[in-house]
VMD Tcl script that draws the C-alpha trace (Angstrom):
set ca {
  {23.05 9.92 2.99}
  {22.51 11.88 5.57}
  {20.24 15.16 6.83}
  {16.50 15.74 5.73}
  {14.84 13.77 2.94}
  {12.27 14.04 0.52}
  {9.45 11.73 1.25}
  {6.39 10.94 -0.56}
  {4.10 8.53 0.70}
  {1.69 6.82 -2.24}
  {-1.67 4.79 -1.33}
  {-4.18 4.01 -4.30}
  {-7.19 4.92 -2.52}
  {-10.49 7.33 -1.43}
  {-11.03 5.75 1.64}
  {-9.64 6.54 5.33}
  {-9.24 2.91 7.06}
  {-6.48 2.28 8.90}
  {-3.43 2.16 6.21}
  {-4.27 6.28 5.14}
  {-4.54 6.41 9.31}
  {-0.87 5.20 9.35}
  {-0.01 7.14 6.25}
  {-1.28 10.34 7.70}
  {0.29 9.89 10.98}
  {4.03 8.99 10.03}
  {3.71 11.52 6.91}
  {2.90 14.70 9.72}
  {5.84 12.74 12.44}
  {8.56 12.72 9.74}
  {7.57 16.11 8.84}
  {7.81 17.49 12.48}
  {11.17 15.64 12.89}
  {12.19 17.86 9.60}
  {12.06 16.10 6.49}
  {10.21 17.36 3.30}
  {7.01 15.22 3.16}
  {4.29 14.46 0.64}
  {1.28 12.36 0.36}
  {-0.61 10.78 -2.94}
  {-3.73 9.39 -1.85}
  {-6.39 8.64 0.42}
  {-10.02 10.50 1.10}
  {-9.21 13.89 0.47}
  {-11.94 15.38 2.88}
  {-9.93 13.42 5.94}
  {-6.56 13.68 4.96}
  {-5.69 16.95 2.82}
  {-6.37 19.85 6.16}
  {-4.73 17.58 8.44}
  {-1.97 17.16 6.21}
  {-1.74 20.83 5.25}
  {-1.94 21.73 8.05}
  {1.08 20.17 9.29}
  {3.02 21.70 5.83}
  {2.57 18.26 4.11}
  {1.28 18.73 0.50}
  {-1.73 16.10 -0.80}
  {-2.16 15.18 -4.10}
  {-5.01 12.36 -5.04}
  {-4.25 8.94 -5.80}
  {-7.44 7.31 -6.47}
  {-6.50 5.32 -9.57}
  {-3.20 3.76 -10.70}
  {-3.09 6.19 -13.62}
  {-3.75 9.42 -10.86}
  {-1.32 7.98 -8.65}
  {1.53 7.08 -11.59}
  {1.11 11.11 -12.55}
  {1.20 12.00 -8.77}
  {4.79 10.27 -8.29}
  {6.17 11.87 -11.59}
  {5.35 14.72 -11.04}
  {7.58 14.98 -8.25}
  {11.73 14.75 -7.26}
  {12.04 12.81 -4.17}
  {14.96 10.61 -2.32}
  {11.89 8.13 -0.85}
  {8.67 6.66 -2.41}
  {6.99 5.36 0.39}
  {3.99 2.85 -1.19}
  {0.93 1.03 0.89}
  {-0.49 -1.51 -0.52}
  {-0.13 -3.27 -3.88}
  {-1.34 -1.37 -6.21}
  {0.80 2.19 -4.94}
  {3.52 -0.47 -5.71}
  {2.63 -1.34 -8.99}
  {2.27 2.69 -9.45}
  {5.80 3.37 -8.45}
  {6.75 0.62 -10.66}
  {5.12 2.06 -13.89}
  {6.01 5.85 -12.49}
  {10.05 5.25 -12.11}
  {10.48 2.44 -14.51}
  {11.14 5.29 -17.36}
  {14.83 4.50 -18.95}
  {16.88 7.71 -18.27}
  {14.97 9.10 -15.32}
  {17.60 10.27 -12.92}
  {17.89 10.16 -10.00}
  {15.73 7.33 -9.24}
  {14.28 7.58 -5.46}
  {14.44 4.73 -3.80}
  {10.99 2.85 -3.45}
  {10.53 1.22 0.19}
  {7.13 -0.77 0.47}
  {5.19 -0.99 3.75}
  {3.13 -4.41 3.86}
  {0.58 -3.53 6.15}
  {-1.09 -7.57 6.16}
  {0.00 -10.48 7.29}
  {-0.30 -11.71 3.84}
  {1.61 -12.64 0.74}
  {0.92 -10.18 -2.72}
  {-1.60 -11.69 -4.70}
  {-1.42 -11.70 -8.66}
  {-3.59 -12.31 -11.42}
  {-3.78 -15.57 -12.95}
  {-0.28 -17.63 -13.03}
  {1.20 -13.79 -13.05}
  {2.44 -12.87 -9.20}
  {2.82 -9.45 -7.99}
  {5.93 -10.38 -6.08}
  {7.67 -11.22 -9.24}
  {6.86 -8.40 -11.58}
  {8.03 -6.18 -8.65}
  {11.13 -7.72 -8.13}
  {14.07 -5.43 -8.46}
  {11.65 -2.31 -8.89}
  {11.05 -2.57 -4.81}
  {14.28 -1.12 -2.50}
  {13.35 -2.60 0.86}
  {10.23 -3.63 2.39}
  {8.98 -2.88 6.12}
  {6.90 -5.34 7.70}
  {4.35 -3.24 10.68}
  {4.88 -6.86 12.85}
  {6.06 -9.86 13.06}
  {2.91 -11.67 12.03}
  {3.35 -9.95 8.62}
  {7.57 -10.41 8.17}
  {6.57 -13.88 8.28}
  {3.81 -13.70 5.65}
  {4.77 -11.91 3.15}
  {7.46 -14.27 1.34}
  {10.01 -11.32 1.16}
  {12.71 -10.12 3.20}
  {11.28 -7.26 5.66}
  {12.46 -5.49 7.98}
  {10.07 -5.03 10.74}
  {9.03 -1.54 12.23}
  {6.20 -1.28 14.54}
  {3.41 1.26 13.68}
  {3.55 3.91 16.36}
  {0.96 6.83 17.61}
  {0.69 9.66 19.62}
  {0.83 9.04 23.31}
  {-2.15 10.51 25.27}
  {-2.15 11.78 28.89}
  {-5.14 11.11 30.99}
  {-5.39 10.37 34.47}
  {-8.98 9.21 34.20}
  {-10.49 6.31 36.41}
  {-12.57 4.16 34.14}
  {-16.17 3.11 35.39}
  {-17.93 3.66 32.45}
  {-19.79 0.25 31.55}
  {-19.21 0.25 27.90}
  {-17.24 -2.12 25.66}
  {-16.69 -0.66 22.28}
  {-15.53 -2.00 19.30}
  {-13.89 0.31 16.25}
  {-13.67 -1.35 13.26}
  {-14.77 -1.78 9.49}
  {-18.34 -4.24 9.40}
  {-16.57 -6.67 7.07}
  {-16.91 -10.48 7.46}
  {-13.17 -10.45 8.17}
  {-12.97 -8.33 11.23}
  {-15.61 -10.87 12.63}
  {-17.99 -8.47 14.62}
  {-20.78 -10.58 14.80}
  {-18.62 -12.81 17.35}
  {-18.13 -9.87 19.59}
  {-21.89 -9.65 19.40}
  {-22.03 -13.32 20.47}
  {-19.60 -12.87 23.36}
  {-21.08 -9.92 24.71}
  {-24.23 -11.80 25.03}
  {-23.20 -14.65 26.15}
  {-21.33 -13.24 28.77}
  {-24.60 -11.79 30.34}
  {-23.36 -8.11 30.82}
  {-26.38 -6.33 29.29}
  {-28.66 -7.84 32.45}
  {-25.53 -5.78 34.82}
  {-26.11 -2.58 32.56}
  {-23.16 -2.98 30.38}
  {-23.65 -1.91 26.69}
  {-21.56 -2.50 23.30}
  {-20.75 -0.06 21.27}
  {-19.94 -1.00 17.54}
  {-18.00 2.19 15.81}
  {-17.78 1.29 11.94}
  {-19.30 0.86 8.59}
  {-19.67 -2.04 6.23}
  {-21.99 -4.57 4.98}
  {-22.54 -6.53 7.75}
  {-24.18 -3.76 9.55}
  {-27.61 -5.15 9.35}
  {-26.70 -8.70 9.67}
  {-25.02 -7.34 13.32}
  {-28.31 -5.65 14.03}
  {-30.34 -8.65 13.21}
  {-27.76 -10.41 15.60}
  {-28.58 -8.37 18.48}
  {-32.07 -8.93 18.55}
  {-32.17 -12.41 18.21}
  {-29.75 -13.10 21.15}
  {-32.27 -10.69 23.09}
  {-29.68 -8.34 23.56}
  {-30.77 -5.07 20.86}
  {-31.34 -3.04 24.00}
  {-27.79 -2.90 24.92}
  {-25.97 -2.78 21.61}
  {-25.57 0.24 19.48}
  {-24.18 0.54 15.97}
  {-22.36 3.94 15.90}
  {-22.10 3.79 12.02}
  {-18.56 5.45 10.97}
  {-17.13 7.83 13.65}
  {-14.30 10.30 13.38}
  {-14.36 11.21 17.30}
  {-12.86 7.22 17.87}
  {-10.56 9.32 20.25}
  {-13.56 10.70 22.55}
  {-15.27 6.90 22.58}
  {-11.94 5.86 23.83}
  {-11.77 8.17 26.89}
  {-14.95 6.62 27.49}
  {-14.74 3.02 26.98}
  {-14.56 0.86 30.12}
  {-13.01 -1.47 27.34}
  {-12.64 -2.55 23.60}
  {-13.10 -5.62 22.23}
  {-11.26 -6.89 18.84}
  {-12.73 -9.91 17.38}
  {-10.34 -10.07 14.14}
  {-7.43 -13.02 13.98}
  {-5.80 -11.26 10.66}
  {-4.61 -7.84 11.70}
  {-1.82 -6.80 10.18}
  {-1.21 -5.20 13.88}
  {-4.52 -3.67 15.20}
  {-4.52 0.37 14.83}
  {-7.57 0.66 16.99}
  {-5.91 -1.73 19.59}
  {-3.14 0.34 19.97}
  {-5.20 3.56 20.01}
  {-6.70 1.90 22.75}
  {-3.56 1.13 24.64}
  {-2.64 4.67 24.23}
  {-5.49 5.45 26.17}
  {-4.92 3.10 28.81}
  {-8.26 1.18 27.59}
  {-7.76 -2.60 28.75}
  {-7.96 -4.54 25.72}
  {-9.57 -8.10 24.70}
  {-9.02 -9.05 21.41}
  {-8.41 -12.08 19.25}
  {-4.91 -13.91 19.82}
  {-3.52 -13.85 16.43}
  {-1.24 -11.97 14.38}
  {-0.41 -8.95 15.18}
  {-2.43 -8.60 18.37}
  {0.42 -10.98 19.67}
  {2.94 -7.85 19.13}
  {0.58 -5.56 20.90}
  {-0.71 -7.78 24.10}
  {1.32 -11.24 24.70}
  {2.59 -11.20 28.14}
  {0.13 -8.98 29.82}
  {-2.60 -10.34 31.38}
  {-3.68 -13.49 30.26}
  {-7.19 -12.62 29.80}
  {-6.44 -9.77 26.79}
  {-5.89 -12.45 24.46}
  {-8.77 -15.06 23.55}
  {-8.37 -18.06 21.51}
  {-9.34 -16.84 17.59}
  {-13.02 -17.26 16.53}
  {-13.67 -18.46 20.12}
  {-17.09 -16.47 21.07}
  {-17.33 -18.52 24.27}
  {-13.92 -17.93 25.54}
  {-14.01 -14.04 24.68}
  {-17.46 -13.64 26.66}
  {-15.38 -15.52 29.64}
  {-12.87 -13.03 29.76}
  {-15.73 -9.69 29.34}
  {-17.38 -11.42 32.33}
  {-13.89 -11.82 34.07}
  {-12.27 -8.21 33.35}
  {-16.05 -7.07 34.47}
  {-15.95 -8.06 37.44}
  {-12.65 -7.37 38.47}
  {-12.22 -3.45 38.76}
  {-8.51 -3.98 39.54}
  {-7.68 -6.00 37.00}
  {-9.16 -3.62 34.44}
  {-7.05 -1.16 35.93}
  {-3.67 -2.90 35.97}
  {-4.55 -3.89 32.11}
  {-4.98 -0.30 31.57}
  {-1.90 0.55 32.98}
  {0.05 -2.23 30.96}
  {-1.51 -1.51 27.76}
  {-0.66 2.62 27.93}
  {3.11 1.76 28.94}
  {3.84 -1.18 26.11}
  {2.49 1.50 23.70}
  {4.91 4.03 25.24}
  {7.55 2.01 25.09}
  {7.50 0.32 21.66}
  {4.81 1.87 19.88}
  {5.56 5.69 19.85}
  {5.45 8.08 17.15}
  {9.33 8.87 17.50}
  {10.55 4.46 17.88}
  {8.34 4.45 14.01}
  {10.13 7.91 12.58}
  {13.74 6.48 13.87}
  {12.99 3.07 12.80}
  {11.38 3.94 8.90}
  {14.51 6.63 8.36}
  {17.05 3.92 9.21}
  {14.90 1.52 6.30}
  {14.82 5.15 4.07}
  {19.08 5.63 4.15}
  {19.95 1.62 4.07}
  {18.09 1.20 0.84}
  {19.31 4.60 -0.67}
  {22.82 3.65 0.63}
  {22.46 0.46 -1.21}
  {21.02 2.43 -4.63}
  {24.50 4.56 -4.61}
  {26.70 1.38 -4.20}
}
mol new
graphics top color blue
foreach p $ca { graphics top sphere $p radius 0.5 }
foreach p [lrange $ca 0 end-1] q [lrange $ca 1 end] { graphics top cylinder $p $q radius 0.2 }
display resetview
């Protein structure tokens, strides 16, 4: 098949973390590139006038039921699902006998993770044969899933700045759940001793471990020089600001607000585990700490620091890996060529 498709993209969800980011992102991309583009799902507040704006319709997807009506209620060539249970939707939605044409249903696994199920009942197996093709976002999560995959790397907008970063902040963007491990970042900023050279640590996010964080800070004496931004929309802004960003978690799927960083040419530390390996093996040796490893991550804050070259050649690195395997365009080509092979393989 060739020329423009029809695309919808289906998430069962309210929220905007980083799978509606990536939803929101490829669904405007695919429609710039000139392909007809939907999306069911996600906070409606954050996603519907960026969406519409760019010409791409919204439609909620809260529940399975919402998000089963959403998909019928359309003809596409693509269902694009996130996450389980938009699989499980476009199961139920296109598994009517006599509905024709059929769109082909491509599944992006966003974690590095198989599908769970409930009970002796897997996912993987009631979706078997009801799922086209699957696209892994790195290799971390190819490997876990348990499926084939084809892996395409999440890509975003590059951004041209020319700024010289002094600014003595480390920030950290991320949900407050026990998972992303924030309270180590905590740990390593203090134990690195940066808040007595007027460093501070910025903590962008919202969760339940917000208060356990803040009770964190002032035990390790450090309260002073860590802030807890709550949830930001202006992540962009703190980013032309940061002097650096921390990421403390070992199970990213990839690491959105790593690679936002790298777009800005922020020098990056972050855990050296799944799909951070995508985003920073090979650069400098002190982006990448040992997982869970507070002691080891405050060595390398205290290293980068002090070295105002080294954060500068990071910077550097970081912004031209993104620009070179992590753009907007190498994530449109790379989905489209998934798209036609599995509706090639639905006409055979």
């Amino acid at each position: 098949m060739t020329g423009s498709l029809r695309i919808i993209h289906a998430v069962c969800s309210d929220r905007f973390a980083g799978v509606e980011r990536f939803v929101l992102r490829l669904a405007i991309a695919q429609a710039d590139a000139g392909h007809d583009v939907r999306v069911a799902g996600g906070d409606p507040a954050l996603m519907a006038p960026a969406l519409e704006a760019a010409g791409v319709p919204f439609t909620r997807g809260t529940g399975v039921g919402q998000l089963v009506r959403a998909l019928r209620s359309v003809e596409v060539d693509v269902a694009n699902t996130h996450m389980t249970a938009a699989d499980g939707a476009a199961a139920i939605a296109f598994g009517i006998p006599g509905r024709h044409p059929r769109p082909a249903v491509v599944s992006t696994r966003h974690f590095a993770s198989a599908r769970g199920g409930v009970g002796p009942l897997r996912w993987d197996r009631v979706l078997a044969g009801r799922i086209d093709a699957e696209i892994a976002i790195s290799r971390a999560v190819a490997a876990s899933t348990g499926v084939p995959s084809t892996i395409v790397h999440t890509g975003v907008p590059n951004v041209t700045s020319d700024r010289v970063r002094h600014s003595r902040t480390i920030l950290m963007a991320q949900r407050l759940q026990p998972e992303k491990q924030t309270a180590l970042g905590v740990r390593a900023f203090a134990a690195s001793g940066l808040a007595d050279s007027g460093w501070r640590l910025l903590i962008a996010g919202d969760g339940p471990d917000g208060p356990l964080l803040d009770r964190l800070a002032r035990d390790l004496g450090v309260a002073d020089a860590v802030t807890l931004l709550g949830f930001r929309e202006d992540v962009p802004a703190l980013l032309d600001e940061a002097g650096m960003l921390l990421a403390t978690c070992p199970k990213e799927g990839l690491g959105i607000s790593v690679l936002e960083a790298m777009s800005h040419g922020v020098p990056v530390i972050a855990a050296g585990a799944a799909g951070h390996l995508d985003l920073l093996e090979d650069l400098d040796p002190r982006a990448l700490f040992p997982p869970e490893n507070a002691s080891a991550a405050a060595s390398a804050l205290r290293s980068l620091a002090a070295d105002a070259d080294g954060r500068s050649e990071l910077g550097t690195a970081v912004r031209l890996r993104q620009r070179q395997r992590f753009s907007l365009p190498e994530q449109v080509a790379g989905t489209d060529a998934v798209y036609r092979a599995a509706l090639g393989r639905r006409v055979r």
